[in-house]
N, C-alpha and C positions, 0 to 999 in steps of 0.2 A: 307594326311596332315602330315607334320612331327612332330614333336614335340616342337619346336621352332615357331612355326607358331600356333600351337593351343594354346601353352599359351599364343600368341599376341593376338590369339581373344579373351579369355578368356579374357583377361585384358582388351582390347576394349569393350566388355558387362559392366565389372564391371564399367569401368569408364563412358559408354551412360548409362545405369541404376541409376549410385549413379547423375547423373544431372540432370535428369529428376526432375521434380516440384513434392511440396507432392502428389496432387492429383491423379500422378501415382501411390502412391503409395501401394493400393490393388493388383492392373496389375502387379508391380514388384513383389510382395511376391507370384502372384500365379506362375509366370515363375521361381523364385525360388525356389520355393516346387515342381514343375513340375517334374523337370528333374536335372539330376546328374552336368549334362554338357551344356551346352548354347552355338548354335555358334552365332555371329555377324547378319548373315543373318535371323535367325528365327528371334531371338529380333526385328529386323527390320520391317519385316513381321509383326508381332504380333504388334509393334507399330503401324502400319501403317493401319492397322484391326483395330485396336479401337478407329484411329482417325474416319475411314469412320463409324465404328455401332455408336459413338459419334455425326455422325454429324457436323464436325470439317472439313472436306474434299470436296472439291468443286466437284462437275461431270465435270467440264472442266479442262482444262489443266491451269488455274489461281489459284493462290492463295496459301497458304505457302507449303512447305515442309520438310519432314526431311532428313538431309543430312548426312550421316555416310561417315567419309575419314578412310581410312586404311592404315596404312603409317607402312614400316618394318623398 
């Protein structure tokens, strides 16, 4: 990844992290005490993990999701 690219995901984190509802927010401060560096894809991951341990996540293929667009 060059370097041009990784500060767009950077800034894509910061900007899907700071919209996230309060209630994220314990899940944002431990992915930001985690690690140095965030890419787009884990955050995503790791949102997506604690909607299913929440409970929030259907077993079927119905019902909301989270959509990350990446645009350069």
């Amino acid at each position: 990844m060059d370097l041009y690219s990784l500060k767009m995901d950077e800034e894509n984190v910061i900007l899907l992290l700071s919209s996230l509802p309060r209630s994220y927010r314990p899940l944002v401060q431990m992915m930001l005490a985690g690690k140095p560096t965030l890419k787009l894809d884990d955050v995503a991951a790791l949102l997506h993990e604690n909607e299913r341990l929440m409970g929030n996540v259907n077993s079927s293929n119905e019902g909301n999701a989270l959509a990350v667009e990446i645009s350069n």
